[in-house]
C-alpha positions in Angstrom: 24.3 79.8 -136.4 23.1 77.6 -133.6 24.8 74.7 -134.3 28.3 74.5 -134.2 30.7 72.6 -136.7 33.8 70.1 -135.2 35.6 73.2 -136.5 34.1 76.0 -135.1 33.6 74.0 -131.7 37.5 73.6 -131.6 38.4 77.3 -132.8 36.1 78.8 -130.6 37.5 76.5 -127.5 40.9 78.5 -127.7 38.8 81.3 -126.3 40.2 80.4 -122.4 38.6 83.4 -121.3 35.1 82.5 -121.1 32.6 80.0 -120.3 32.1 77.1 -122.1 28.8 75.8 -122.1 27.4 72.5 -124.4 23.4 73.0 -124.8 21.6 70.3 -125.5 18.3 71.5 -126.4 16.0 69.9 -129.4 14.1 72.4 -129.3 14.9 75.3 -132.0 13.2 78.0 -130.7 14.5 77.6 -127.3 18.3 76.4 -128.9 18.2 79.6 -130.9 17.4 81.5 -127.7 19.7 80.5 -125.5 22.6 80.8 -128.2 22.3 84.6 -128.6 21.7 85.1 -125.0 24.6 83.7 -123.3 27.2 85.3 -125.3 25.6 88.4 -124.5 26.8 87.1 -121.0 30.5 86.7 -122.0 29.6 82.7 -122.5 31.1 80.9 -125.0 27.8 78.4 -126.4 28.1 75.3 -128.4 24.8 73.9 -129.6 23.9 70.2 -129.8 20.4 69.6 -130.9 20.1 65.6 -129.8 22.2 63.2 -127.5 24.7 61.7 -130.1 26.2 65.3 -131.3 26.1 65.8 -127.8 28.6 63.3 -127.1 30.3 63.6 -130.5 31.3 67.2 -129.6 32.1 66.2 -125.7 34.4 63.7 -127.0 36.2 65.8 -129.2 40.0 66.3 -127.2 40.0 70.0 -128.0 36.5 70.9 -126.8 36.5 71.3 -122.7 32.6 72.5 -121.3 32.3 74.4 -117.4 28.7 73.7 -118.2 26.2 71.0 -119.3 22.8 72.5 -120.1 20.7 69.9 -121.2 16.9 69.4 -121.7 15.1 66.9 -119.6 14.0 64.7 -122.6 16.7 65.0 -124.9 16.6 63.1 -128.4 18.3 59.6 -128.8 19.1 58.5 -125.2 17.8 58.6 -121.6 18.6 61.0 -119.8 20.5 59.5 -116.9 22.6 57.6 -119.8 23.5 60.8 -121.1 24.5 62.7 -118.1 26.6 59.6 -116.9 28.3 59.6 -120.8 29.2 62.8 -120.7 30.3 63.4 -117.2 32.9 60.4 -118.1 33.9 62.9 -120.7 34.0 66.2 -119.1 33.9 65.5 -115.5 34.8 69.1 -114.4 31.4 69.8 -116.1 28.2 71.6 -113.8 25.1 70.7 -114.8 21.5 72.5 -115.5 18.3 70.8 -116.8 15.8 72.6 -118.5 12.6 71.0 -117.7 8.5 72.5 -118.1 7.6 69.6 -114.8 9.5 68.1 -112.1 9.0 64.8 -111.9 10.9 61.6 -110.5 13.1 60.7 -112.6 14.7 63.8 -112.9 14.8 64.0 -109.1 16.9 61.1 -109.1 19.8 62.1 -111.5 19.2 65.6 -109.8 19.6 64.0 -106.4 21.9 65.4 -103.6 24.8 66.4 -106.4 26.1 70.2 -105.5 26.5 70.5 -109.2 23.4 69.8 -110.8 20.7 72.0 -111.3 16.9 72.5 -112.5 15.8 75.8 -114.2 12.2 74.9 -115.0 10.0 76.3 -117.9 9.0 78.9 -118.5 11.9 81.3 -117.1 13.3 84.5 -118.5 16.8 85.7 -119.3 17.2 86.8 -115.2 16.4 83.6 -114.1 19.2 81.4 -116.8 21.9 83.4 -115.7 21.5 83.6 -112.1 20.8 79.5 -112.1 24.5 79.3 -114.4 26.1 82.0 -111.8 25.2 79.5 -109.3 26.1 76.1 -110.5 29.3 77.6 -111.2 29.9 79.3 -108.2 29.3 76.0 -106.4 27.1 77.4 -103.9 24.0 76.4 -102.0 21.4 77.5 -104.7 19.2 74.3 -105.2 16.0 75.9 -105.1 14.0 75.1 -108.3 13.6 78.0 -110.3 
């Protein structure tokens, strides 16, 4: 199941072994994707399908996310907003933005932060995991991919 209950979001946060990653993705084929590869990964996925369960499940105390990975046009709110709400949230949080163009707004909340990415459409299982590896590794990976 994609999407994941206050419940299951707080249950599944006890797992301190893995990687916690909130996936904002509208998108169901591309949710549903991501949520039975990462795992496969040893990554722990919660799935958000707009911007306010986003930042309902961010907010939740219990939840804590080493990753953002959000959509560049995500339902109900900008963007930038979103990013900036959610980094007030979880500010230990890396960022990747799944994106079919690069254009300029999203070089500007990309801009010269070491942990924000862009994985753009369309890209294959390799490619998702090697951008997360990076971001979380904090190294100089900021090729677009």
């Amino acid at each position: 199941m994609p999407f994941a209950t206050p419940f299951q979001a707080r249950k599944s946060m006890t797992e301190s072994d893995k990687i916690s990653v909130l996936l904002i993705e509208s998108d169901d084929s591309i949710r549903e994707l991501i949520f039975e590869m990462l795992p496969k990964h040893g990554y722990h996925v919660v799935c958000s399908y707009n911007s306010l369960s986003a930042l309902a499940i961010a907010n939740d105390p219990a939840n804590h996310f080493d990753l953002l990975l959000i959509e560049s046009s995500p339902p109900g709110m900008q963007l930038g907003q979103l990013v900036h709400e959610l980094l007030a949230i979880q500010p230990q949080a890396k960022t990747i933005f799944i994106s079919g163009s690069f254009c300029s707004a999203l070089a500007a909340i990309l801009g010269p932060q070491p942990n924000r990415r862009l994985l753009l459409k369309p890209f294959v299982r390799r490619d998702l995991i090697e951008k997360i590896q990076g971001v979380l590794r904090g190294g100089d990976e900021s090729e677009i991919k």
